[in-house]
N, C-alpha and C positions, 0 to 999 in steps of 0.2 A: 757549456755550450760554446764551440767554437766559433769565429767571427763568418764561417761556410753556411753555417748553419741557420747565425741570426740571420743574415742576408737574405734565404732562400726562404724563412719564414717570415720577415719584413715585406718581401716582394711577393709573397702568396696576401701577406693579408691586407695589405693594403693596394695592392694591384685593381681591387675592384673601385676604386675610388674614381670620382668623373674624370678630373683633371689629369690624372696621373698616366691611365694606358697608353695614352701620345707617345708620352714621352720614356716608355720601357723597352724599346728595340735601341734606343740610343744609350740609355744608362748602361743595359747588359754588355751592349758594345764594348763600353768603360770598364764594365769589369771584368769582361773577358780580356781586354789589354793588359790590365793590370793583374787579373793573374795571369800571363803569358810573360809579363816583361817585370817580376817583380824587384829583379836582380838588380834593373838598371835603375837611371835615374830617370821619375817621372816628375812633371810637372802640369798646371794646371791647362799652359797652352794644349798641351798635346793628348790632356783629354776630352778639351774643347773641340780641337781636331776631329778628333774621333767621332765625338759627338754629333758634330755640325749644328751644337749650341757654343754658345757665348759660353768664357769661363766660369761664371759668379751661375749661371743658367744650368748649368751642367753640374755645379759642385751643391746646390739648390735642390735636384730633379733627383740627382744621385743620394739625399741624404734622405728626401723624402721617400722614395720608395726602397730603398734598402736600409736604412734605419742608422746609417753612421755617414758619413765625410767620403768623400772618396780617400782622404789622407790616413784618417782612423782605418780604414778599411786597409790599407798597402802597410801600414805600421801594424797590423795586426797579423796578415796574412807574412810579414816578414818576419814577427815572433812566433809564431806558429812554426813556423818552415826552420826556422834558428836550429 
């Protein structure tokens, strides 16, 4: 299973959770960035940015509903694409 795939089943099953739907139009955000920009360099500011959470809030929200780091997630998706 590729890291596409665990993500879109991360974010199906744990999507229904109380806390979590808030904050799923801001995570996709993040990962839509990061896979649009995998090439370059990212950092944690910039997907805070994105977010319009906090860095530590974003790297938090982003692991719980899609099941990895946003860092695991761009190291994976850059072995994948390798």
């Amino acid at each position: 299973m590729n890291c596409f795939n665990a993500a879109k089943e991360n974010s199906s099953s744990q999507a229904g959770r109380t806390a979590r739907p808030v904050y799923i139009d801001n995570v996709l955000r993040v990962k839509e960035y990061i896979d649009s920009n995998f090439t370059r360099d990212i950092n944690t500011t910039d997907l805070s940015k994105i977010s319009n959470l906090s860095p530590s809030f974003t790297r938090l929200q982003f692991t719980n509903i899609l099941g990895v780091s946003p860092h695991e997630y761009l190291v994976n998706l850059r072995l994948e694409t390798a």
